[in-house]
BADRENKOL-627201 format. One line per field, with one value per residue (C-alpha): x, y, z; residue number from 0. Coordinates in steps of 0.1 Angstrom, whole numbers, plus 2048, in hexadecimal, padded with zeros to 3 digits. Example, Ala and Ser with C-alpha at 12.3 -4.5 7.8 and 13.67 -1.06 7.14 Angstrom:
2
x	[87B / 889]
y	[7D3 / 7F5]
z	[84E / 847]
resi	[0 / 1]
***
This chain:
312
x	[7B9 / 7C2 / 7E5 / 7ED / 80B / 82B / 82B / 841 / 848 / 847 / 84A / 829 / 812 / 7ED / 7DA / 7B9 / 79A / 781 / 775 / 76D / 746 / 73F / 71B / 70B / 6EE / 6D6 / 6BA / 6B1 / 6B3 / 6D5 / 6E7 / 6C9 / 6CA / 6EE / 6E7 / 6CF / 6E0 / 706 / 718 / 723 / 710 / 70A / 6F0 / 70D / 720 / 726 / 730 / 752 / 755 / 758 / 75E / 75F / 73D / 734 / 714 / 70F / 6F4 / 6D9 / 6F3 / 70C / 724 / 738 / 728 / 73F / 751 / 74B / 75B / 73E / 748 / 728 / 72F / 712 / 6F8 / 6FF / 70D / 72A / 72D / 74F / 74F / 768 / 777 / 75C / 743 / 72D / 711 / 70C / 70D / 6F5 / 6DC / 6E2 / 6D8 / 6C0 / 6A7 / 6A9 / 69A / 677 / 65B / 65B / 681 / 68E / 6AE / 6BE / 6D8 / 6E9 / 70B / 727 / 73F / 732 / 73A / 756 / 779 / 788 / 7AC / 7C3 / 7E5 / 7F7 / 819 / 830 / 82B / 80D / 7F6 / 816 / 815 / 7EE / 7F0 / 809 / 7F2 / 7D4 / 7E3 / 7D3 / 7DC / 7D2 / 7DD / 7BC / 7A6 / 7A0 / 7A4 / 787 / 77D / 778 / 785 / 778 / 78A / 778 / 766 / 77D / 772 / 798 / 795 / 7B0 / 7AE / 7C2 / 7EA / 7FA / 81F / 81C / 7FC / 7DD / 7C1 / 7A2 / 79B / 77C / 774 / 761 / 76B / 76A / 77A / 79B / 79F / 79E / 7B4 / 7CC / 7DB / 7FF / 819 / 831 / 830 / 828 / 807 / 805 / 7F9 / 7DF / 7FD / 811 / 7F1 / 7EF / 80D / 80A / 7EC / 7FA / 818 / 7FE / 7EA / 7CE / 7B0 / 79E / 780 / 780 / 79A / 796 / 775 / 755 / 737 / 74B / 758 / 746 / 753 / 762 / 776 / 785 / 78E / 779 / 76F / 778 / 757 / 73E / 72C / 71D / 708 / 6F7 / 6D1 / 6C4 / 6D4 / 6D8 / 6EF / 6ED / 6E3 / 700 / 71B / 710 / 70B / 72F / 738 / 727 / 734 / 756 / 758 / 765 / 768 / 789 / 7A1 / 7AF / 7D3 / 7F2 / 80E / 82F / 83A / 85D / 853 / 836 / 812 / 7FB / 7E0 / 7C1 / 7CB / 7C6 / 7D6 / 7E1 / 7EC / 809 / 7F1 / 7E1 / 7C5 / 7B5 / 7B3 / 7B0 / 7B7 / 7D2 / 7C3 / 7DD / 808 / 81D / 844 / 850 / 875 / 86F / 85F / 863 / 844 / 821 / 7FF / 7DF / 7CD / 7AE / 7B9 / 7A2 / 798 / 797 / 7C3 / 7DD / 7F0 / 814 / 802 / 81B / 80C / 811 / 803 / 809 / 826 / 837 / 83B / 823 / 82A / 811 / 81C / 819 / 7F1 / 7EB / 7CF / 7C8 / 7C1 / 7A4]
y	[C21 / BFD / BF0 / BDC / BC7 / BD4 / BD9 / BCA / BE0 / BD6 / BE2 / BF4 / BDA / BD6 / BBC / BB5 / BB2 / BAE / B8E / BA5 / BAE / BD1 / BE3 / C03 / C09 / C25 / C33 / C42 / C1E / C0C / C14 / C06 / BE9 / BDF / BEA / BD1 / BB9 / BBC / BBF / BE3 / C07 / C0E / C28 / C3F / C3B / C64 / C6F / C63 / C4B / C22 / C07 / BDA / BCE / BA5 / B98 / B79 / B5C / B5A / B47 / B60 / B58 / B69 / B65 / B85 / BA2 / BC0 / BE0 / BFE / C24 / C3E / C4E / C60 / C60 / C3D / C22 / C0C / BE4 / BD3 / BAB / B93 / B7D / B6A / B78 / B91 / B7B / B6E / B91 / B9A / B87 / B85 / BAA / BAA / B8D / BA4 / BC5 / BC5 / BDB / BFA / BFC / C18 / C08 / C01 / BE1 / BE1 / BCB / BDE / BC0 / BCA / BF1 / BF6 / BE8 / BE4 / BDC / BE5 / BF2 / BE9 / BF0 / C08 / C29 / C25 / C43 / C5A / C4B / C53 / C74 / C80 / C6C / C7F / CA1 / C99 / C94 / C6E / C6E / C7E / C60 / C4A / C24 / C16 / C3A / C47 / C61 / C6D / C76 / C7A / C5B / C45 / C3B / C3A / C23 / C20 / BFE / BE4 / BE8 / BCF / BD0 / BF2 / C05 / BFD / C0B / C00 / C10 / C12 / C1E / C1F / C08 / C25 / C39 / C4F / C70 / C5D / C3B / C34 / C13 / C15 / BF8 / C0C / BEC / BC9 / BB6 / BA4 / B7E / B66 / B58 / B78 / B8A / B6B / B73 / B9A / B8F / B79 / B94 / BAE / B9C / B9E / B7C / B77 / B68 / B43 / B3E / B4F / B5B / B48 / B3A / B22 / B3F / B59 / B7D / B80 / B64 / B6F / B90 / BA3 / BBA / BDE / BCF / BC8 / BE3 / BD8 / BF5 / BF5 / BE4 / BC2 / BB1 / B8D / B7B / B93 / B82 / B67 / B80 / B95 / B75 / B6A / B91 / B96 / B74 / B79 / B55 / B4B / B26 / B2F / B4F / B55 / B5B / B5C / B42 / B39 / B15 / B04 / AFB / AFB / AE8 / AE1 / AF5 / AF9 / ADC / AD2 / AE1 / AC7 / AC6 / AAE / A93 / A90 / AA9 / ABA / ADE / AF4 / AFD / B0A / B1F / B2E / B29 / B3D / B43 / B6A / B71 / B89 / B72 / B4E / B36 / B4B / B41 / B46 / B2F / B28 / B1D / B0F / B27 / B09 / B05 / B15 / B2E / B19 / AFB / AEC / AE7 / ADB / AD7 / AB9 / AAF / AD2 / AE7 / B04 / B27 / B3F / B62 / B7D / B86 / BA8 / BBA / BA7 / BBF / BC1]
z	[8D1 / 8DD / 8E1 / 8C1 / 8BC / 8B2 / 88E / 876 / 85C / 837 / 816 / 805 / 7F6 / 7E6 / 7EC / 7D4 / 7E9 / 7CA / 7DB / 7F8 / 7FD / 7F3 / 7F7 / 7F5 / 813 / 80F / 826 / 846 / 853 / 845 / 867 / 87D / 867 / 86E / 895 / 894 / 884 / 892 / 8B3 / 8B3 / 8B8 / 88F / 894 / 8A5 / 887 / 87A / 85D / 84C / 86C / 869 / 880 / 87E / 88B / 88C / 87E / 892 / 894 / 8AD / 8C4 / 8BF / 8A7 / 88C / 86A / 864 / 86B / 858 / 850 / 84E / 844 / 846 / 825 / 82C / 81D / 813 / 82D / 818 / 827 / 821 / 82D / 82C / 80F / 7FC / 815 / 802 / 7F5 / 819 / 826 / 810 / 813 / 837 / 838 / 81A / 82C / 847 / 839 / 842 / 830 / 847 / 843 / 833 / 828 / 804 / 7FB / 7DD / 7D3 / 7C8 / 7BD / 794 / 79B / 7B1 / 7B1 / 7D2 / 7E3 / 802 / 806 / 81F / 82E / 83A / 82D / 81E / 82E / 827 / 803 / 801 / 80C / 7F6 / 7D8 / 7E2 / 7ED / 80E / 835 / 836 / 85A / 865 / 85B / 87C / 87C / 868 / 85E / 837 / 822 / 803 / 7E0 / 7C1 / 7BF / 7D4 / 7F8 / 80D / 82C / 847 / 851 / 86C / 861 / 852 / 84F / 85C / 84C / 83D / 824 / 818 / 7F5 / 7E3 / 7C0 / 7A3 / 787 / 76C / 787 / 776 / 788 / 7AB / 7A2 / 7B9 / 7AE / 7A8 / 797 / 7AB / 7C7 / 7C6 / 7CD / 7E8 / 7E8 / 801 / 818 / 818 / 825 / 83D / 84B / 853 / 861 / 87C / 881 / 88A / 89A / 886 / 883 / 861 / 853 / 84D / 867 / 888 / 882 / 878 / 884 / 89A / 8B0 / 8C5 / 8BD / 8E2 / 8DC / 8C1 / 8D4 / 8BE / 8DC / 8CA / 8B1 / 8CB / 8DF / 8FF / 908 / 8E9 / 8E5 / 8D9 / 8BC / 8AE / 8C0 / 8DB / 8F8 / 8F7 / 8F1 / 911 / 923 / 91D / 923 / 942 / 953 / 947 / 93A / 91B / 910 / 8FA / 8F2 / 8D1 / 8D9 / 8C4 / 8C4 / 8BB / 8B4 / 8AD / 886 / 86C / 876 / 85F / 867 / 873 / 88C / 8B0 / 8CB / 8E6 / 90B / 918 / 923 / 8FB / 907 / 8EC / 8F8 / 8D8 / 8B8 / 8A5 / 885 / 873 / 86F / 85B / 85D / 863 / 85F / 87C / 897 / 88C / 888 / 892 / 894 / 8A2 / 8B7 / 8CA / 8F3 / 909 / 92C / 93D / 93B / 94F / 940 / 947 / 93A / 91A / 8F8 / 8D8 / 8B6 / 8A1 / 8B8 / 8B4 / 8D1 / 8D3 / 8ED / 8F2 / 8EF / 907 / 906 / 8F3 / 8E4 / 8C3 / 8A6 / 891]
resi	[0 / 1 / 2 / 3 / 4 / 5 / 6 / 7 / 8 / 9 / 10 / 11 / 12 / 13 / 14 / 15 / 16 / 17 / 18 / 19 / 20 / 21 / 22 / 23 / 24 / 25 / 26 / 27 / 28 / 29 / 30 / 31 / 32 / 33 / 34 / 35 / 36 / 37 / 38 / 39 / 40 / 41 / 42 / 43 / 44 / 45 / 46 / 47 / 48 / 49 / 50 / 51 / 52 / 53 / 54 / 55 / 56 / 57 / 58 / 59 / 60 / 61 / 62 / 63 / 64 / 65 / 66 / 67 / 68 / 69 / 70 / 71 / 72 / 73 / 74 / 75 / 76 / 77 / 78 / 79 / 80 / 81 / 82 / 83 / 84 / 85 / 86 / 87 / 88 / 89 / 90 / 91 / 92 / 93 / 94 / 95 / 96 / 97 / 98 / 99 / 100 / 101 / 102 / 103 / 104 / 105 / 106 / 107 / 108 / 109 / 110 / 111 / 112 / 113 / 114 / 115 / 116 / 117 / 118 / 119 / 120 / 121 / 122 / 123 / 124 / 125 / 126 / 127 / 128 / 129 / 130 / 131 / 132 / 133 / 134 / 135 / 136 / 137 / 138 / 139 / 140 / 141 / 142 / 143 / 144 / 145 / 146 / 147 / 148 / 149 / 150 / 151 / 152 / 153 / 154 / 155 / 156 / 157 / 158 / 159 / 160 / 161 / 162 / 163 / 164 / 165 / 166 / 167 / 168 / 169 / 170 / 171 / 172 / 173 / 174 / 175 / 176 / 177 / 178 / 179 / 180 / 181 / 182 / 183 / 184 / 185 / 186 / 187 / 188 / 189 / 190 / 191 / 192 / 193 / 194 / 195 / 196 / 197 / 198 / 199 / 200 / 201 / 202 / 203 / 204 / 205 / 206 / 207 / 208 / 209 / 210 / 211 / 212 / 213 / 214 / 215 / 216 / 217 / 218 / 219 / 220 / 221 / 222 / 223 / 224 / 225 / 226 / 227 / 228 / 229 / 230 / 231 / 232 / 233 / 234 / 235 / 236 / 237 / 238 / 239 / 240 / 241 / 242 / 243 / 244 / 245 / 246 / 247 / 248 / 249 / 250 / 251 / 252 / 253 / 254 / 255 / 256 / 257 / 258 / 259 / 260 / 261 / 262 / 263 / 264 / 265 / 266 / 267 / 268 / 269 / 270 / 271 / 272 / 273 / 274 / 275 / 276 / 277 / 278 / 279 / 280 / 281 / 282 / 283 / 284 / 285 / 286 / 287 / 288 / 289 / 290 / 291 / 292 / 293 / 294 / 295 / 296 / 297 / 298 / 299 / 300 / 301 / 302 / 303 / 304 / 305 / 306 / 307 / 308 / 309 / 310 / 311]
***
């Protein structure tokens, strides 16, 4: 498994991802339709397995990333915040008539949310009388009804679950902790580093500027997007990094990132205020600067921290 940040533990939260995308894929083809479609190896997907893939334009951008779990026989799609109907159809316009390969919405059917923080696997397992530590990152595990998804950890842990709305025997949901809100989320995002939708990725970034390498496989074959991603792969050239920074106060942000001599050489996506590390953020550095190079933001000063494996 990559290095990921140190974690910052927090207290056990849910988060409601009903905004999330949700859909069911089924047919000997749903996996060679993502494979197709997205930057990693979907067809050697197994059973009970999952992984992030992109889908990306022709000129290789991120339209999304997704979370896929081969609940075999069906193939479930999770997407990102407000992100399902452009999934969708994304995928749907892309079906063609010899493909054997199902897409329905699940938005009407299945509720959905995450828990997140420290002791959350040891709180599932004793909940479902099961060894939750088994499931790999991004894998599934099934009870009753209810798809369980270990996803990136936030504040410590994370889950993914997944269940019928008339679900009873398998509900999980507990007033036992608090919900979790937008900005808080934010936050143990930026602590862990961990980039979103709408901020650090969209169609205005490439996936391997993002860092999104664990999401993109470069052996497999011919997908959209694909040749600019191995281009920028193969030359080892990337016109900006998505790094994570510290400043001395709050920026409005997204906002542009600036050299000494007023040059404009990124851009600053997120700021949020931890107790634990001071003023974080994300932003988006020009290649083309030295690494010593001072920078600011809005007239505050802005350090890069020490490079590290961002997690997805």
């Amino acid at each position: 498994m990559e290095p990921f940040f140190p974690q910052i533990p927090h207290p056990m939260h849910w988060y409601d991802e009903n905004s999330y995308g949700r859909m069911r894929m089924a047919g000997a083809d749903a996996l060679a339709l993502l494979h197709r479609l997205s930057t990693n190896h979907m067809t050697q997907l197994t059973a009970q397995s999952g992984c992030q893939t992109v889908v990306t334009t022709p000129i290789g951008r991120s339209i999304d990333i997704l979370h896929v779990v081969n609940n075999d026989p069906d193939v479930w799609v999770i997407t990102s915040d407000g992100q399902g109907p452009t999934v969708y159809s994304h995928l749907k316009k892309n079906i063609f008539f010899n493909d054997k390969v199902t897409l329905a919405p699940a938005g009407q059917s299945h509720r959905q949310y995450a828990l997140y923080g420290d002791g959350t696997t040891a709180w599932l397992s004793a909940q479902t009388a099961t060894d939750c530590m088994r499931v790999p990152m991004w894998g599934l595990m099934r009870w009753h009804d209810t798809l369980l998804m270990r996803v990136a950890a936030l504040g410590g842990d994370g889950w993914r679950i997944l269940e019928p709305n008339d679900a009873v025997a398998g509900k999980l949901m507990s007033d036992s902790f608090p919900q979790l809100d937008k900005a808080t989320l934010s936050l143990w995002q930026l602590e862990a580093g961990v980039p979103a939708y709408g901020s650090e990725i969209s169609t205005d970034f490439i996936p391997l500027e993002t860092g999104l390498e664990s999401a993109i496989h470069s052996a497999k074959g011919c997908y959209v997007g694909q040749e600019i991603i191995a281009r920028m792969e193969s030359r080892g050239r990337r016109a900006k990094t998505l790094e994570r920074i510290t400043l001395e106060q709050n920026v409005p942000a997204p906002a542009p990132l600036t050299a000494v001599d007023g040059r404009e050489v990124g851009l600053v996506t997120r700021v949020a205020h931890s107790a634990a590390m001071g003023w974080i953020g994300y932003a988006y550095i020009s290649s083309k600067i030295d690494s010593t190079e001072a920078l600011s933001c809005a007239g505050v000063s802005v350090q890069r921290m020490l490079k590290a494996v961002t997690q997805h």
